[in-house]
C-alpha positions in Angstrom: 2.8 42.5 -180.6 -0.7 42.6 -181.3 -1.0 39.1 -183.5 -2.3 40.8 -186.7 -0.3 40.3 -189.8 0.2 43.6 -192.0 -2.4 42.2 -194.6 -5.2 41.9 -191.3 -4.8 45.5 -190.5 -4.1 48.1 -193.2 -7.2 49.9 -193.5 -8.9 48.9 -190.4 -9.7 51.1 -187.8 -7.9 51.3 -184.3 -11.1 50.1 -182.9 -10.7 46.3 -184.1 -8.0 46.5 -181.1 -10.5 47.6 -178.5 -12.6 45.0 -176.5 -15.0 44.7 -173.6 -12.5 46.1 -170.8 -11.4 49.4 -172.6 -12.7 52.4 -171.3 -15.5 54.1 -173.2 -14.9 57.6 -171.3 -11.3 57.2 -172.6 -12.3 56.6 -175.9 -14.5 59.7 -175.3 -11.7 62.0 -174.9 -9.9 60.6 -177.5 -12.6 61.4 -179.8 -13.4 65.0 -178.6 -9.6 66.0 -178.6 -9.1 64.7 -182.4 -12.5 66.6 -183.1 -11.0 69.9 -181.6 -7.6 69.3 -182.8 -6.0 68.7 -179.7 -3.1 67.3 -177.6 -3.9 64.5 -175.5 -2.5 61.6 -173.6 -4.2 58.8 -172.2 -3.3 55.1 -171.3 -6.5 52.6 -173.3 -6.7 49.1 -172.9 -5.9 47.1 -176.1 -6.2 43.4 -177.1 -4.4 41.3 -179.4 -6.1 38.8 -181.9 -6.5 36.1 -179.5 -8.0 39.1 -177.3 -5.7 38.4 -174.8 -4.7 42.0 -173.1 -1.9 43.9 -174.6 
């Protein structure tokens, strides 16, 4: 889906998926809620390798 083989992406970060589009106040609240331990749901904007949109 996102163009990255296995060997690309084990042990990255999420953020190698994130590009000039996604949200930074959605990352934000990401951030805070896995600080505080808790729930969320949000909708980010991801890109593949070619960063082409998800």
């Amino acid at each position: 889906m996102n163009g990255y083989k296995l060997n690309e992406i084990v042990g990255k970060k999420p953020n190698m998926l994130q590009g000039v589009d996604t949200c930074k106040e959605t990352l934000k609240v990401i951030r805070m809620a896995i600080e505080n331990k808790q729930k969320f749901e949000v909708t980010i904007l991801n890109y593949r390798k070619d960063r082409s949109l998800i």
